[in-house]
C-alpha positions, 0 to 999 in steps of 0.5 A: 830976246823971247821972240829971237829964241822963238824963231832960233827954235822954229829953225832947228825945228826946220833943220830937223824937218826930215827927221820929223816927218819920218817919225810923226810921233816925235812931234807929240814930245817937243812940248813935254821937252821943252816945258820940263826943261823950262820948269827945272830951269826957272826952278834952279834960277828961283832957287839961285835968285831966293839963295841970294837974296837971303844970304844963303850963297854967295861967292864962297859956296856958289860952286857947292850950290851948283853941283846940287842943281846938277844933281837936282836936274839929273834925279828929275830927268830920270824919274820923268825920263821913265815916265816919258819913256814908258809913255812913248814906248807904250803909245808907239809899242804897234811900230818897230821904232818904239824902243828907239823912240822911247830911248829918245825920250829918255835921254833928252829928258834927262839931259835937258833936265841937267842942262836947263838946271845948270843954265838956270842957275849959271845965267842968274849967277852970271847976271849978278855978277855983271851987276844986273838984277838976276830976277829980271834979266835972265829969265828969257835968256834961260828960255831961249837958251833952254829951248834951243838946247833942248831941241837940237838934244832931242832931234839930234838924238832922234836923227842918230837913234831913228837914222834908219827911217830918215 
């Protein structure tokens, strides 16, 4: 599973190629949005795994549990979507994109943040659900759905907010 989503993510790394080449710069944040998206994923699914296996959710407060994984998400993506941003805008601050690139950054941390903390926490509740270990078997499922999200959010809002360098 790790290996085919290695390779789905190596192509929509390719199917941005363009977008990549007209803003190099874009290369250096790929890593910080893909690990900050698999730290907040494994977080939420660790949270799930533990809430299950000591009786603190179960199938009446799942939905409650859920929603504050969400919420959870969304306050890390916005405080490391600042950081990045600010990171981005003052490395790049010399080129006329550096207000579009920090956005970028911005949005695709946060929004990778949300969505990793809901796919990390809805893959395990699924896995228990079907009658699988939910420690065991979501974890490249999470990775691989996690890195392919967060790449085509990252590269499709650059191809939009940096269109007229491409």
């Amino acid at each position: 599973m790790a290996l085919a989503g290695g390779l789905l993510a190596g192509t929509v790394i390719e199917a941005y190629e363009d977008t990549l080449e007209a803003v190099v710069a874009l290369a250096f944040f790929v890593p910080v949005i893909m690990d900050m998206g698999g730290n907040v994923g494994t977080q939420a699914s660790t949270i799930f795994v533990r809430g299950l296996a000591v009786g603190h959710i179960d199938d009446r407060n799942a939905l409650k549990h859920f929603a504050r994984e969400g919420i959870v998400g969304l306050l890390i993506g916005l405080i490391i979507g600042v950081i990045g941003a600010g990171v981005a805008f003052v490395w790049q601050i010399d080129e006329p994109y550096a207000t579009e690139l920090a956005i970028v950054v911005f949005v695709a941390l946060v929004s990778v943040c949300i969505v990793a903390s809901v796919v990390g926490y809805v893959i395990p509740w699924l896995m228990h659900k079907l009658g699988f270990d939910p420690a065991a078997a979501s974890d490249p499922l999470i990775t691989t759905v996690k890195d392919v999200t967060a790449l085509v959010i990252y590269f499709g809002l650059a191809a939009v907010l940096l269109a007229e360098l491409l």
